[in-house]
N, C-alpha and C positions, 0 to 999 in steps of 0.2 A: 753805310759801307765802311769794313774796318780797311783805311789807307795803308795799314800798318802791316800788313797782310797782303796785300797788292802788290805788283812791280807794274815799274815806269818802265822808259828807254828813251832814250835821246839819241837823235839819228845828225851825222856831217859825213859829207862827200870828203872822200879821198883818193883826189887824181883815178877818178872814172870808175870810181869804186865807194863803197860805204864802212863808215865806222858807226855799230848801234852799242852803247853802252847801257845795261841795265840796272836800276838800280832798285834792288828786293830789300825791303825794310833799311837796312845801314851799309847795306854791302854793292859795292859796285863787279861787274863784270862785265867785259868788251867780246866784240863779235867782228871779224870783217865780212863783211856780205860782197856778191862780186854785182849784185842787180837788186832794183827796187820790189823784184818780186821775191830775192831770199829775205830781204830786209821785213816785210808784210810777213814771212812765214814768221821770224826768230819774234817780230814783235805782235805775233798774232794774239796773242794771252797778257799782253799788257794793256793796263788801266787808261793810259793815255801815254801817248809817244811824241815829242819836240824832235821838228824837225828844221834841221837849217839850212833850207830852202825855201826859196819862192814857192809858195802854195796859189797863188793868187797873182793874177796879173793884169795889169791895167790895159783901157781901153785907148786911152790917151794920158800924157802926163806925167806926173808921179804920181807914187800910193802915200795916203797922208800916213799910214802906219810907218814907212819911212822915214819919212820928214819930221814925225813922233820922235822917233830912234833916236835918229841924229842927234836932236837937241837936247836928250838924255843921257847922251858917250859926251857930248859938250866936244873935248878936242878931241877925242879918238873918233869922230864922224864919219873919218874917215876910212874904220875898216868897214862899214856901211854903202855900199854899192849900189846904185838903183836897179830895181826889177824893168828888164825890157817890156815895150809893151804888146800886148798878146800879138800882133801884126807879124813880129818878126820871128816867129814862129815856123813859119811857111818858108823863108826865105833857103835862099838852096845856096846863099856865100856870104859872106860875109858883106862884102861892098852891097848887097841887095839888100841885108837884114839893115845898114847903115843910113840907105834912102829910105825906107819905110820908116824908119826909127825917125828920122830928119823929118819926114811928112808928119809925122803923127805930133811930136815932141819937140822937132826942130834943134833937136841933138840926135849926132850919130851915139850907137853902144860902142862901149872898149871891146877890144880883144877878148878880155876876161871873160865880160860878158857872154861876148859870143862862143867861146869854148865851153862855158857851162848849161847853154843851151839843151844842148842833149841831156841833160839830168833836172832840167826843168821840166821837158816833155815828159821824159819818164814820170815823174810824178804828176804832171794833169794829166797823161793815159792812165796812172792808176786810178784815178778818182776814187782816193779814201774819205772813209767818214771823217769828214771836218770836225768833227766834235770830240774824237779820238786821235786823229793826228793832227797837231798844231802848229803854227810854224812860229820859231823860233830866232833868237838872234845871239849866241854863244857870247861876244861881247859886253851885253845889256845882263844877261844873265849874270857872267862873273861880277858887273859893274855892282848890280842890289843885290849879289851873296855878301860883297866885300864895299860898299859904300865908301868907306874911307881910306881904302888902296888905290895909288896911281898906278895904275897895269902899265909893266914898259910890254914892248913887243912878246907875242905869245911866241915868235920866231927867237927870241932868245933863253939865254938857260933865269935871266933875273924871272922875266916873262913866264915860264916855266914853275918856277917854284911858286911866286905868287898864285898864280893857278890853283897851284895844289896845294898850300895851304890854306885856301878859301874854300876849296874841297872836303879837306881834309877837318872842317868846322862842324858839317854836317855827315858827313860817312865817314862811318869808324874803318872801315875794310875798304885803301884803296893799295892796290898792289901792281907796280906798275913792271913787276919781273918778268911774268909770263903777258906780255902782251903779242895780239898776233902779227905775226910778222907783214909789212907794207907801208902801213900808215905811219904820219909821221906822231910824234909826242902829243903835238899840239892840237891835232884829229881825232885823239881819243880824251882829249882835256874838252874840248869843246863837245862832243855826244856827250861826256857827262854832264856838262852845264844844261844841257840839253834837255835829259833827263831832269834835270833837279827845277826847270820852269815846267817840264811837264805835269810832276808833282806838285808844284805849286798851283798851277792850274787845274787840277783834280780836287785841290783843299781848299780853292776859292780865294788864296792868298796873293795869287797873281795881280802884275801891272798889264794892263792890255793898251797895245798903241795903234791906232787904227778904230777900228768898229768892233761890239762885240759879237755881234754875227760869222764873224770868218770869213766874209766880202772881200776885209781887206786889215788883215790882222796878224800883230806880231805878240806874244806873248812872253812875258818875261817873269 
């Protein structure tokens, strides 16, 4: 297969909505989708899609593909969150998803957690081919584009440019003029990074953390 010839896409949530970035030989271009089923149309003809979400969710416990992660961001571990485990799923409030979580795991989930539930579901009701959509960690991605940059916050403008000059190494065409309106900067930084493990996972140059089956698998 010519790689060169292909488009990727890297997919992040943006506050209850998606940002898919595509990236066709050297050229990136962004997409807001409003559901995980425009996002499946826009990325239907791409070679493999990164996606930074929970694809996978435990029975109990943590996912070692986390606990991987972590120890690879070193101090930024911490934009790294753990996947609830599949139990609280079900749960119909928060304080219920909190006691399943405590019975399973013996920690309740945050907040955060629990608001991004729903775009959890969304994507195990899509059940995509695992082997075409991978999931991702935008973090770990910038970390081995740029090896030797200390990322400050993607929430700041330093955070920001670093970004996009680690981008800006591998894609000749990033144009951040016409972006679509919603999302924030940092939403359309992270689907590209997205994009560019999903490529690397398409050319076998990938780090995988977790299993390489897709069980329980973060790709980088």
């Amino acid at each position: 297969m010519n790689s060169e010839a292909e488009k990727f896409a890297g997919v992040d949530g943006a506050k209850g909505a998606w940002v898919v970035a595509v990236l066709a030989e050297t050229t990136l271009t962004w997409t807001a989708c409003a559901s995980v089923t425009k996002v499946l149309e826009v990325t239907g003809d791409c070679a493999r899609v990164g996606v930074d979400m929970p694809l996978s969710l435990p029975e109990h416990g943590y996912r070692v593909s986390e606990l991987e992660a972590k120890t690879f961001l070193g101090t930024a571990r911490s934009s790294i969150f753990h996947t609830p485990v599949a139990g609280v799923l079900d749960a119909e409030s928060y304080p219920e998803a909190c006691a399943v979580s405590r019975q399973l795991t013996g920690k309740a989930i945050s907040k955060q957690t629990w608001h991004i539930l729903p775009s959890v579901k969304a994507w195990r009701d899509a059940d995509v081919d695992r082997d075409r959509y991978i999931e991702v960690h935008p973090e770990c991605s910038f970390r081995a584009m740029s090896p030797a940059t200390v990322f400050s916050s993607k929430k700041t403008g330093r955070g920001v440019g670093q970004r996009l000059a680690s981008m800006m190494r591998w894609s000749e065409h990033v144009d951040l003029a016409d972006l679509p309106p919603g999302p924030a900067v940092d939403d359309f930084l992270d689907a590209a990074a997205a994009a560019w493990s999903a490529r690397r996972f398409h050319l076998g140059e990938h780090l995988t953390f977790g299993t390489a089956d897709g069980k329980d698998r973060i790709v980088v």
